[in-house]
ROSE-4610 file (N, C-alpha, C; in Angstrom, 1 decimal, always signed):
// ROSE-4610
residu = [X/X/X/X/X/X/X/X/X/X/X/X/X/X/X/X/X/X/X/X/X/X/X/X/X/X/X/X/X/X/X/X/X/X/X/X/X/X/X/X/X/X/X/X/X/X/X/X/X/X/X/X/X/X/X/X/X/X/X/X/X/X/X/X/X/X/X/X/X/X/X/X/X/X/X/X/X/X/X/X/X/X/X/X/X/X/X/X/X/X/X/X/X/X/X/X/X/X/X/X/X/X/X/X/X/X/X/X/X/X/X/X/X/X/X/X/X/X/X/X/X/X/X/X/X/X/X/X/X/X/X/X/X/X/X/X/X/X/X/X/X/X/X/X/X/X/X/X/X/X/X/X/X/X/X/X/X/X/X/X/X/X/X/X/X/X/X/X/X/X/X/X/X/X/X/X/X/X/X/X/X/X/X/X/X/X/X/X/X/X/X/X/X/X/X/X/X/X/X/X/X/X/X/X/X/X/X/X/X/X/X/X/X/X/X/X/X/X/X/X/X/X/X/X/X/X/X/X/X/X/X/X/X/X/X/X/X/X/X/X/X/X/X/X/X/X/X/X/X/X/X/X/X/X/X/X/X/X/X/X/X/X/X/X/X/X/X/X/X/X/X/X/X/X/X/X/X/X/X/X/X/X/X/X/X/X/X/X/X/X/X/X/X/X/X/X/X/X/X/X/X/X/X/X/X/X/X/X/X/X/X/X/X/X/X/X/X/X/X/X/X/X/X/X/X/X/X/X/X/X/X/X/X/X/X/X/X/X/X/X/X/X/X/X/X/X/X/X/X/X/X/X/X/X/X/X/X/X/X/X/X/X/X/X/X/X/X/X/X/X/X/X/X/X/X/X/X/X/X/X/X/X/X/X/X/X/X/X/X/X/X/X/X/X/X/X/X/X/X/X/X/X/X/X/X/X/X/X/X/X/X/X/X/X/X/X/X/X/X/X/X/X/X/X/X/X/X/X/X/X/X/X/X/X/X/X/X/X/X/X/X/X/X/X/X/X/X/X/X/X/X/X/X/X/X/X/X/X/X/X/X/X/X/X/X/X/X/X/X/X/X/X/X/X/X/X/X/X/X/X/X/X/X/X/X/X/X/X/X/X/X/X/X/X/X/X/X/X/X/X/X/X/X/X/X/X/X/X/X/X/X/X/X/X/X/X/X/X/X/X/X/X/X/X/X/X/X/X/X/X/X/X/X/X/X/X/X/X/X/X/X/X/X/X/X/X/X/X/X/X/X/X/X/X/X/X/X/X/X/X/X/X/X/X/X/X/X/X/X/X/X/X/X/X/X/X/X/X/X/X/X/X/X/X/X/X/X/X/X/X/X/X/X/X/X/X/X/X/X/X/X/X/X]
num = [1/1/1/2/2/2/3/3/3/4/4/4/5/5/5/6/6/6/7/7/7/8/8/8/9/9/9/10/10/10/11/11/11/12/12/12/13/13/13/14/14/14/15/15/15/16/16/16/17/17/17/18/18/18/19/19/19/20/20/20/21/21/21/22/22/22/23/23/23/24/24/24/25/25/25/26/26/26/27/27/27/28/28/28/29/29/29/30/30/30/31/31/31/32/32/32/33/33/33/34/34/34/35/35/35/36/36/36/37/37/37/38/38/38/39/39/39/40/40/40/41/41/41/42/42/42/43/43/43/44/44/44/45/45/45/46/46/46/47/47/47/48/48/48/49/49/49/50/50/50/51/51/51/52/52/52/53/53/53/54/54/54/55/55/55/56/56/56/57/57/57/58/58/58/59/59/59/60/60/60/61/61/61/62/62/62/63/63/63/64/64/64/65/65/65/66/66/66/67/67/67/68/68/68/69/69/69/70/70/70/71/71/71/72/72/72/73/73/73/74/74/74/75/75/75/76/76/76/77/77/77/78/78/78/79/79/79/80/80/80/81/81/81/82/82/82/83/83/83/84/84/84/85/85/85/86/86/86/87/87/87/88/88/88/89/89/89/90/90/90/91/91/91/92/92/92/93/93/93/94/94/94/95/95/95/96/96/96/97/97/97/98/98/98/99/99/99/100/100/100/101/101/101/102/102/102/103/103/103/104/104/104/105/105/105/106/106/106/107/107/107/108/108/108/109/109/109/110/110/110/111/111/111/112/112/112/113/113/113/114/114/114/115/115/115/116/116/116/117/117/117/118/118/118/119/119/119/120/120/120/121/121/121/122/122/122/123/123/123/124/124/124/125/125/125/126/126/126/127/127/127/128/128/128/129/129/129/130/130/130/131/131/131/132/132/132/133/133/133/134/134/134/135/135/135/136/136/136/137/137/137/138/138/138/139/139/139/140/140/140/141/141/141/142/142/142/143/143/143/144/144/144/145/145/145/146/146/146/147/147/147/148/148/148/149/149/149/150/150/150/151/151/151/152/152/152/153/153/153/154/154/154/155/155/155/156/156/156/157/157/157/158/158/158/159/159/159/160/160/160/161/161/161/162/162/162/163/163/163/164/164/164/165/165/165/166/166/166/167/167/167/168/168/168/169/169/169/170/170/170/171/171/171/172/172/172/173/173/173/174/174/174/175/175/175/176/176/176/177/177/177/178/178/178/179/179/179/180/180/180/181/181/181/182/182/182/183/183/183/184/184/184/185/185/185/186/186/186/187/187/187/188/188/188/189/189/189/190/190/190/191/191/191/192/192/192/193/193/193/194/194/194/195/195/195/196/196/196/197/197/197/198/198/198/199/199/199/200/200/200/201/201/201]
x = [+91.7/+91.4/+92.6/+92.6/+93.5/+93.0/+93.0/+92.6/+93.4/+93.1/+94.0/+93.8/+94.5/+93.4/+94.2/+93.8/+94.3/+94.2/+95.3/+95.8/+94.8/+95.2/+94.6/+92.8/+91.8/+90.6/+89.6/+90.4/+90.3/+90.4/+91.5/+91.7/+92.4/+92.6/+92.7/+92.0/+91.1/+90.3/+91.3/+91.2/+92.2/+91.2/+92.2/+91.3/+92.2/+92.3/+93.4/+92.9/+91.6/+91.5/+91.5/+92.0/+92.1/+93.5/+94.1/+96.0/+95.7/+95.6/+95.8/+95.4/+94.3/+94.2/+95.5/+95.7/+96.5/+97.9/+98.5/+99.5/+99.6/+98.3/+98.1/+98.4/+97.7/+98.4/+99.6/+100.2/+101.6/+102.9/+101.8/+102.6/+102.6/+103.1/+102.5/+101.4/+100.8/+99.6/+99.7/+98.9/+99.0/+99.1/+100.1/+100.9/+99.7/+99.8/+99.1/+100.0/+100.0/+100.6/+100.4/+101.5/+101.7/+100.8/+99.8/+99.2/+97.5/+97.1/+95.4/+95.0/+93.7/+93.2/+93.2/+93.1/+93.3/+94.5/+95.3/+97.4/+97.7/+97.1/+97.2/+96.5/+95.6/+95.1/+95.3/+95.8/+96.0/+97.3/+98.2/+99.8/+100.7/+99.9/+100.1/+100.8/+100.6/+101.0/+102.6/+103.0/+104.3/+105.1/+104.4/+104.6/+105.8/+106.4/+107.3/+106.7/+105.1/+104.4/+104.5/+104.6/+104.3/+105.6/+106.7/+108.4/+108.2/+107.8/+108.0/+107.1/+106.2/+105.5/+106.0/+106.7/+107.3/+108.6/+109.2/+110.2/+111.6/+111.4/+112.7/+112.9/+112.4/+112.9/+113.0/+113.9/+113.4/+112.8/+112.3/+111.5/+112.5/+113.4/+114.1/+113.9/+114.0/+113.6/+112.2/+111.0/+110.1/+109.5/+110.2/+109.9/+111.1/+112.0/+112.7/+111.8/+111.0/+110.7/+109.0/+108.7/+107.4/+107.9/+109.1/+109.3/+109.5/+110.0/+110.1/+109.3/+107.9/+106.6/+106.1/+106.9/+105.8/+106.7/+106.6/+107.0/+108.3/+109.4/+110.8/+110.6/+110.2/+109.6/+108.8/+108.7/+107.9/+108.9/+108.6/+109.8/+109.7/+110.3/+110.2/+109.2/+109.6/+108.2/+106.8/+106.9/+105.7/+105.0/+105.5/+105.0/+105.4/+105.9/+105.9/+104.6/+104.5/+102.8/+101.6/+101.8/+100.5/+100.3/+101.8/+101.7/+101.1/+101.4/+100.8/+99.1/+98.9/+97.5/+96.4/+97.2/+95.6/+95.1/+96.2/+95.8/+95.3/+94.2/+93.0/+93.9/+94.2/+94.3/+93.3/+94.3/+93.2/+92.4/+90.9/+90.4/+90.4/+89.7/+89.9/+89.5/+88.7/+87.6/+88.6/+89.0/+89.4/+90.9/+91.8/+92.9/+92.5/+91.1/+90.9/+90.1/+90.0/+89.5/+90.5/+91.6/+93.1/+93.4/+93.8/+94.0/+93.3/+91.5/+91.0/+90.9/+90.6/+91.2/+92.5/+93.9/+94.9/+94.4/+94.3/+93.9/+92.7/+92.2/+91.3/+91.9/+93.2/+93.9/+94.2/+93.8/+93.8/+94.7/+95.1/+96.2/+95.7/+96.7/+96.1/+96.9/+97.0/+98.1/+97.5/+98.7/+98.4/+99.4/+98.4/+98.6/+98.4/+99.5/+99.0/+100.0/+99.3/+100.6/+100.4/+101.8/+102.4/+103.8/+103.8/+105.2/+105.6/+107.6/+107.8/+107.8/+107.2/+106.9/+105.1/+104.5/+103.1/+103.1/+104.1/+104.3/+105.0/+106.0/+106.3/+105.5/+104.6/+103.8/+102.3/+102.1/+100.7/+101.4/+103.3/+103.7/+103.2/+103.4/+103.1/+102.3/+100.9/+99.4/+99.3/+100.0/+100.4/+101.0/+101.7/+102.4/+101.9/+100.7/+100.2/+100.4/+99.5/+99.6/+100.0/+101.4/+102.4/+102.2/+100.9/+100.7/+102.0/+102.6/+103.3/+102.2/+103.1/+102.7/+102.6/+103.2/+103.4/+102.0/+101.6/+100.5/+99.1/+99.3/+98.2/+98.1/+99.8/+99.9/+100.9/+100.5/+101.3/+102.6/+102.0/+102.5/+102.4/+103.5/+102.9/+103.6/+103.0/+103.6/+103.3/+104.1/+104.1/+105.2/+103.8/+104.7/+106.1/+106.2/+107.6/+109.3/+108.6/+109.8/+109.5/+108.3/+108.8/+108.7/+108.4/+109.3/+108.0/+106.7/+105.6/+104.1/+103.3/+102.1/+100.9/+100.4/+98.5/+98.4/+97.2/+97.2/+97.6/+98.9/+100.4/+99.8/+100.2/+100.4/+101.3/+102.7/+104.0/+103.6/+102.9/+102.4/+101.6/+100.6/+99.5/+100.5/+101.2/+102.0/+102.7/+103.5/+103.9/+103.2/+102.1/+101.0/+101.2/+100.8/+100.2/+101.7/+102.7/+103.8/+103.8/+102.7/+102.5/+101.4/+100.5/+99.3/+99.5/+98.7/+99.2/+97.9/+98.5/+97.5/+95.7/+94.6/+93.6/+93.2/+93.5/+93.1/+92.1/+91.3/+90.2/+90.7/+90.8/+91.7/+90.3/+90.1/+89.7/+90.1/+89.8/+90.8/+89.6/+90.1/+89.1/+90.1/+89.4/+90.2/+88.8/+89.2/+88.0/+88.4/+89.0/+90.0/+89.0/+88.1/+87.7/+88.5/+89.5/+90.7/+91.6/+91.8/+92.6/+92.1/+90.4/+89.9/+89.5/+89.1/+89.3/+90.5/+91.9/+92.6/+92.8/+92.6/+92.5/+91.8/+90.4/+89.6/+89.9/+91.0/+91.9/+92.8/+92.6/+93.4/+92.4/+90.9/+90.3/+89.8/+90.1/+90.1/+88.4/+87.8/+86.9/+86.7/+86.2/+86.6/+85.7/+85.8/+84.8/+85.5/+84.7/+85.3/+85.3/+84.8/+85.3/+85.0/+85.8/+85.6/+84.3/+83.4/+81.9/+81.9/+82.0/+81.2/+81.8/+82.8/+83.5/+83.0/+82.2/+82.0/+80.4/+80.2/+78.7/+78.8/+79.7/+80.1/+80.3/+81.0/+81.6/+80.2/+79.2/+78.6/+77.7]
y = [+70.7/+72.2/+72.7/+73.9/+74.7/+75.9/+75.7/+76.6/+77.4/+78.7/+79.8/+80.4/+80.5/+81.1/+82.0/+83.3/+84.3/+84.2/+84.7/+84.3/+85.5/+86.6/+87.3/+87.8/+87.9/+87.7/+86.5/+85.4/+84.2/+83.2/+83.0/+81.4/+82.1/+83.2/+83.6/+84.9/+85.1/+86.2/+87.3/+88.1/+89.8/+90.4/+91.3/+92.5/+93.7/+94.2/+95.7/+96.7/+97.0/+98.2/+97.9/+97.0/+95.5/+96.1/+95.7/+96.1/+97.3/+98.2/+99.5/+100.4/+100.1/+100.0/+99.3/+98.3/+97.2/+98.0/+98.4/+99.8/+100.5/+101.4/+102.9/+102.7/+101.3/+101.6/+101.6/+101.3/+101.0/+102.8/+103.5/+105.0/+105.6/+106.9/+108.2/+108.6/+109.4/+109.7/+110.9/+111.3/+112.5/+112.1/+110.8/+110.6/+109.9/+109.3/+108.5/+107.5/+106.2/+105.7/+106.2/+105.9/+106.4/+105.2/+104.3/+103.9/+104.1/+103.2/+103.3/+102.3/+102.3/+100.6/+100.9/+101.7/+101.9/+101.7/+101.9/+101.7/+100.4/+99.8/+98.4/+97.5/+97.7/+96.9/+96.9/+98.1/+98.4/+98.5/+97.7/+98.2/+98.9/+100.2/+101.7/+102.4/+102.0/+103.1/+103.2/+104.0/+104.6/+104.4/+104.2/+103.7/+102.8/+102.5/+101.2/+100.0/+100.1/+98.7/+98.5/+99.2/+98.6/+97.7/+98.5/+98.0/+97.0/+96.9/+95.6/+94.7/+94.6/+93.4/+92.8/+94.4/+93.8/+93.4/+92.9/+92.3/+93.3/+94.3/+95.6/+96.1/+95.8/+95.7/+94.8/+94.6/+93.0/+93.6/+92.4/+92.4/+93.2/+93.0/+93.8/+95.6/+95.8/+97.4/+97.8/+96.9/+97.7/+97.2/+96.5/+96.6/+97.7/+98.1/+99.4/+100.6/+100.3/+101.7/+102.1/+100.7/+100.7/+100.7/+100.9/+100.8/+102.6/+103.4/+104.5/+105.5/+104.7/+105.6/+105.2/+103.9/+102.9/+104.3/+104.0/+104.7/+104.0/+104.2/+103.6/+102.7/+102.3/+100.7/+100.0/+100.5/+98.5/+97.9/+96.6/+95.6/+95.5/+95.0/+94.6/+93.6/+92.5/+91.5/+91.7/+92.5/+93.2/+94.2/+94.6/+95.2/+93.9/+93.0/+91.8/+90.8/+90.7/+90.3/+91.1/+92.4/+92.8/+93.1/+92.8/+92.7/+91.7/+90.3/+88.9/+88.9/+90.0/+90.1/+90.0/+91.0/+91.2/+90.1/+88.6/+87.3/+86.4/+85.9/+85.1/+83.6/+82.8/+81.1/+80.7/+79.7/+79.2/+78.4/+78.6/+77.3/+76.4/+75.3/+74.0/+73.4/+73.6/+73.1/+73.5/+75.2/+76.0/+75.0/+74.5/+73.4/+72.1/+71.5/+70.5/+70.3/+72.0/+72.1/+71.8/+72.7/+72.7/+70.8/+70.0/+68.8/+68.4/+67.9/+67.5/+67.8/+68.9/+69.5/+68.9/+68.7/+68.2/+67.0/+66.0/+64.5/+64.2/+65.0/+64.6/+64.6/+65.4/+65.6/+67.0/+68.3/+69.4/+70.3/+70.8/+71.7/+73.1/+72.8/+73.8/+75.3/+76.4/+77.6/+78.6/+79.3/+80.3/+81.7/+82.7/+83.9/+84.8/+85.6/+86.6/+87.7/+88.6/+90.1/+89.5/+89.8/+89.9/+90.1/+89.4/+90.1/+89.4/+88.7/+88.2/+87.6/+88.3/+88.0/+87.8/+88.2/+87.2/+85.8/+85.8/+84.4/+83.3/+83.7/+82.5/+82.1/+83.4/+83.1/+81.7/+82.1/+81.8/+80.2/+80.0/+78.6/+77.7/+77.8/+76.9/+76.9/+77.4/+77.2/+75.8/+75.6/+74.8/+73.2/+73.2/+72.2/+71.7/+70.9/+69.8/+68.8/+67.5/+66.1/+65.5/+66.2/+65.5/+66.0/+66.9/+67.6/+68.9/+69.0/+70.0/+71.4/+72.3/+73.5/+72.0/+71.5/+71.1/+70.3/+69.4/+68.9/+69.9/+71.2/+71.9/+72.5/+72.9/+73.7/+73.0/+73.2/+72.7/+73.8/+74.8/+76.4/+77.3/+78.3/+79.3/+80.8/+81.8/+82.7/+84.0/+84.5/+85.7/+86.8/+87.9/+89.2/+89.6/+89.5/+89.6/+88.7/+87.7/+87.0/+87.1/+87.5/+87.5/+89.2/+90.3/+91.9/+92.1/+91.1/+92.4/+91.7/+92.4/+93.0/+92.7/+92.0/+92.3/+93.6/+93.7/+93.3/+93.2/+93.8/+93.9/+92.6/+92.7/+92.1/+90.5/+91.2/+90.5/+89.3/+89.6/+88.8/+87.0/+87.7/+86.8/+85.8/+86.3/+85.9/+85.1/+85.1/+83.9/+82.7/+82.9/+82.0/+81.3/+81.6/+81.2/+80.4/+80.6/+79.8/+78.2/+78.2/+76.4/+76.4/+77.2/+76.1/+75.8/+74.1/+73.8/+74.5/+74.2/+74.7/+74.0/+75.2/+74.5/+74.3/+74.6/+74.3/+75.1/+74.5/+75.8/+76.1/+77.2/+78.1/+78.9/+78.1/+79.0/+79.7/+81.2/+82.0/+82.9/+82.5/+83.2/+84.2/+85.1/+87.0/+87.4/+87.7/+89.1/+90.6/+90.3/+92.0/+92.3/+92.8/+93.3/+93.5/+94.2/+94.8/+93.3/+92.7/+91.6/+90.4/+90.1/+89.4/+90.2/+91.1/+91.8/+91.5/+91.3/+91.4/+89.7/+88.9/+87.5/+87.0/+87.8/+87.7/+87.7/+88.6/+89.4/+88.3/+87.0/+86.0/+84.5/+85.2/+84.0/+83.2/+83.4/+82.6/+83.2/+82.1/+82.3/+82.7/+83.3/+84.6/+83.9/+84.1/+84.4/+84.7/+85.4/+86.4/+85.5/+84.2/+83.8/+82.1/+81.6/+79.8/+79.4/+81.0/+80.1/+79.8/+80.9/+80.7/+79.4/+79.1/+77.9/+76.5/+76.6/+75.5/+75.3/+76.3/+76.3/+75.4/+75.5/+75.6/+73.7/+73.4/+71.9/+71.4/+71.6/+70.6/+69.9]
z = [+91.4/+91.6/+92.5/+92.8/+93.3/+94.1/+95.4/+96.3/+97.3/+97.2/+97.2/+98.6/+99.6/+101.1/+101.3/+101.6/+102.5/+103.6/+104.6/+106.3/+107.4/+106.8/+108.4/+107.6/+108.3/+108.0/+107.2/+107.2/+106.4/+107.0/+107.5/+108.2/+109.8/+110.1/+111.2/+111.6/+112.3/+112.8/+113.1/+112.6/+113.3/+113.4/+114.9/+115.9/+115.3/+114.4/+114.5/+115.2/+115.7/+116.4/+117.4/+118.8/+119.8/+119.7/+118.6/+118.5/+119.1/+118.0/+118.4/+119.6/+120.5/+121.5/+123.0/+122.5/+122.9/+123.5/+121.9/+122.4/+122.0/+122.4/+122.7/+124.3/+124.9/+126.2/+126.9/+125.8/+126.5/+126.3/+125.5/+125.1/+126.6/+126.2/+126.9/+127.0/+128.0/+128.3/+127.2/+126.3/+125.8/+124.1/+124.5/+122.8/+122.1/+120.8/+120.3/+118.9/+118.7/+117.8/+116.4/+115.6/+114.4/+113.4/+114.2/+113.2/+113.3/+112.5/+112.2/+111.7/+111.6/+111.3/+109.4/+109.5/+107.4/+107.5/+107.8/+107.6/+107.5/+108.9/+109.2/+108.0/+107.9/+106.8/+105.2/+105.1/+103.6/+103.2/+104.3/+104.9/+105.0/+105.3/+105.7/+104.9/+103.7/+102.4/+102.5/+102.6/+102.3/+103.7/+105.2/+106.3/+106.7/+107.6/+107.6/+108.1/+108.1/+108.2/+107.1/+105.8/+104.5/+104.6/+104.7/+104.7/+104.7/+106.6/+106.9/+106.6/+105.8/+105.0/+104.1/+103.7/+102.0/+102.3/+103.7/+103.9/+103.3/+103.7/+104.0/+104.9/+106.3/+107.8/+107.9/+109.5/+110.3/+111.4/+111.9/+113.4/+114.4/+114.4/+115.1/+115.1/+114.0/+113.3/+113.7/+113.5/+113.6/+115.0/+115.9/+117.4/+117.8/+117.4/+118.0/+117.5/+116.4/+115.7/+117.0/+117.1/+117.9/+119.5/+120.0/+121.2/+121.5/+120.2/+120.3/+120.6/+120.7/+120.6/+122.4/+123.2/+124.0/+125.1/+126.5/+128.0/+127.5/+128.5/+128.7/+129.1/+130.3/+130.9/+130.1/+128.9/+128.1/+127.5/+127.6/+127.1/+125.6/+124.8/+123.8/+123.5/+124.2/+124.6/+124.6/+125.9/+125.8/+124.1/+123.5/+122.3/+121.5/+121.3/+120.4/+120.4/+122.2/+122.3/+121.6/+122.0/+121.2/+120.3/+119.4/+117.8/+117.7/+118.2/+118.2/+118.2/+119.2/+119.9/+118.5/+117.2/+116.4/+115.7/+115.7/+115.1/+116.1/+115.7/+117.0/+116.3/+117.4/+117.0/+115.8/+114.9/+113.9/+114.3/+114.0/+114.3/+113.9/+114.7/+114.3/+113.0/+112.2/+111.8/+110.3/+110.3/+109.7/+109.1/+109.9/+109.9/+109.2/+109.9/+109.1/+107.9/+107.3/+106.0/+105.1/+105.3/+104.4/+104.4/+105.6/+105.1/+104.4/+104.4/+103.9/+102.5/+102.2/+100.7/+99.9/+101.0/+100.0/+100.0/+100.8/+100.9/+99.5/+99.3/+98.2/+96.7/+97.2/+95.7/+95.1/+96.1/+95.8/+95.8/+95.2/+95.7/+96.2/+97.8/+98.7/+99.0/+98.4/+98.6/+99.9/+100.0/+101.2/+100.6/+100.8/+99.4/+101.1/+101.5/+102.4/+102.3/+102.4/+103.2/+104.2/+104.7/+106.2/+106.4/+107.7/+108.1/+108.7/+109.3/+110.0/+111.7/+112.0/+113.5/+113.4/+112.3/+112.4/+111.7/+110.7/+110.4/+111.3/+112.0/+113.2/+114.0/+114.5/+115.3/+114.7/+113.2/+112.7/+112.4/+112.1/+112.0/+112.5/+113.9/+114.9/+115.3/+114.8/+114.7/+114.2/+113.0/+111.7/+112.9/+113.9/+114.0/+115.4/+115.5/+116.4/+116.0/+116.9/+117.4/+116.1/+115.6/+114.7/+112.9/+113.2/+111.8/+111.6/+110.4/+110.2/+108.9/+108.7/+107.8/+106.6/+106.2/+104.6/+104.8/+105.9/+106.3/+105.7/+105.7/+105.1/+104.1/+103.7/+102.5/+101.3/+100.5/+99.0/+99.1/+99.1/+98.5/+99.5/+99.6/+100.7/+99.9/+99.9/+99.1/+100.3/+100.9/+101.8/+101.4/+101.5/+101.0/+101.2/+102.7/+102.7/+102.7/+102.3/+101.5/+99.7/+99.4/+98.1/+97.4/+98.6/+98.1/+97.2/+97.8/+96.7/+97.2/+97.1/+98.2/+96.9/+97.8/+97.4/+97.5/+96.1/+95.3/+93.8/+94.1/+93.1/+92.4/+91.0/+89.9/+90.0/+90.3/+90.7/+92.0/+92.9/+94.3/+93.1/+92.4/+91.9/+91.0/+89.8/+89.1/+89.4/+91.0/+91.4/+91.9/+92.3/+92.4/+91.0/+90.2/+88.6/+88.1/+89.2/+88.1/+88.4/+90.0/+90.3/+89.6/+89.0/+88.8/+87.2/+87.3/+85.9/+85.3/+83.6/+83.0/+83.2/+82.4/+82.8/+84.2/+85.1/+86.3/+87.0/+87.6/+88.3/+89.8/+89.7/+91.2/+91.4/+93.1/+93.8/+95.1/+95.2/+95.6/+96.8/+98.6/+99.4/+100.3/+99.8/+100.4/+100.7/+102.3/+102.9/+102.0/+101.1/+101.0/+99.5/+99.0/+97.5/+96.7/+97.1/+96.1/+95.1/+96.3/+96.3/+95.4/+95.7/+95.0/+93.3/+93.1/+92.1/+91.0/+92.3/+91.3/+90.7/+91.7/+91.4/+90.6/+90.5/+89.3/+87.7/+87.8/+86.7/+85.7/+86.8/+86.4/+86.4/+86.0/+86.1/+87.2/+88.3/+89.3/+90.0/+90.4/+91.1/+92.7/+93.0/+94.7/+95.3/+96.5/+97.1/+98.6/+99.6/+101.1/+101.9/+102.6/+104.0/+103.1/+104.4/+104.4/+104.4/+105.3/+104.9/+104.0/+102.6/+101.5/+100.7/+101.1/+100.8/+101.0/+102.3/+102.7/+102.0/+102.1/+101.2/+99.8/+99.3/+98.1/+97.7/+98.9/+98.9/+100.1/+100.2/+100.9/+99.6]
């Protein structure tokens, strides 16, 4: 089998209204940020959060574009943390589902929008008491190295060029749209690791 996990509401808890909060306090009193919890999650449309998901900024760009909005005294740091802030640590259990799954013979992918400075950070989630990323994933396919976004056509398609034929892919997105479109390809959905675990007891 072949099992498909999406990163932020899946295998890592996100707060985006916690972000946005986070820095709103770091603006002007008066001002308010150019984002929202629909932008953020749906990756703000035409926005340069979309950009930078789909890997057409760097980190560099969109911490100057987000330092434009903070007081003159916040550091860069400081707004790079509370970018970091809206992904919660993976848990544990969540880590030793993905090994167990390859060890049994499974092929294990990781299908997410995102963006560069939430992937370094969610890396080294990946790298304890001698476990690396490859230790959990076969495959990793992220929007912005590969220039195209859930739940685009082009995103899924690269998925489908590792699985062999016949194979049953299952595919867990908190996102409807996303599982909708994974449906589109056969693949069986379903929204959190619970329903996963349900599934395999």
């Amino acid at each position: 089998m072949v099992f498909v996990f999406d990163l932020g509401g899946v295998l890592s808890d996100i707060d985006v209204q916690g972000f946005i909060l986070r820095l709103q306090r770091l603006m002007p009193d008066g001002s308010r940020a150019e984002l929202d919890a629909d932008a953020l999650q749906t990756g703000g449309g035409d926005s340069f959060l979309h950009d930078y998901e789909l890997g057409y900024l760097t980190s560099e760009e969109v911490l100057q574009r987000l330092h434009s909005l903070c007081r003159p005294e916040v550091t860069f740091e400081q707004i790079r943390q509370v970018w970091l802030s809206e992904l919660a640590p993976i848990q544990e259990h969540r880590k030793l589902l993905l090994q167990q799954l390859r060890k049994q013979g499974h092929t294990v992918c990781l299908l997410s929008n995102t963006n560069d400075m939430h992937w370094q950070y969610i890396e080294q989630m990946f790298c304890y008491d001698g476990y690396t990323l490859a230790d959990h994933f076969d495959h990793v396919f992220l929007s912005f190295r590969l220039h195209a976004y859930k739940p685009e056509k082009q995103i899924f398609d690269e998925v489908c060029k590792i699985i062999p034929p016949r194979q049953h892919v299952v595919y867990i997105d908190d996102a409807e749209r996303n599982r909708k479109a994974g449906e589109a390809y056969g693949w069986q959905t379903m929204a959190s690791v619970y329903d996963l675990l349900l599934t395999l007891d």
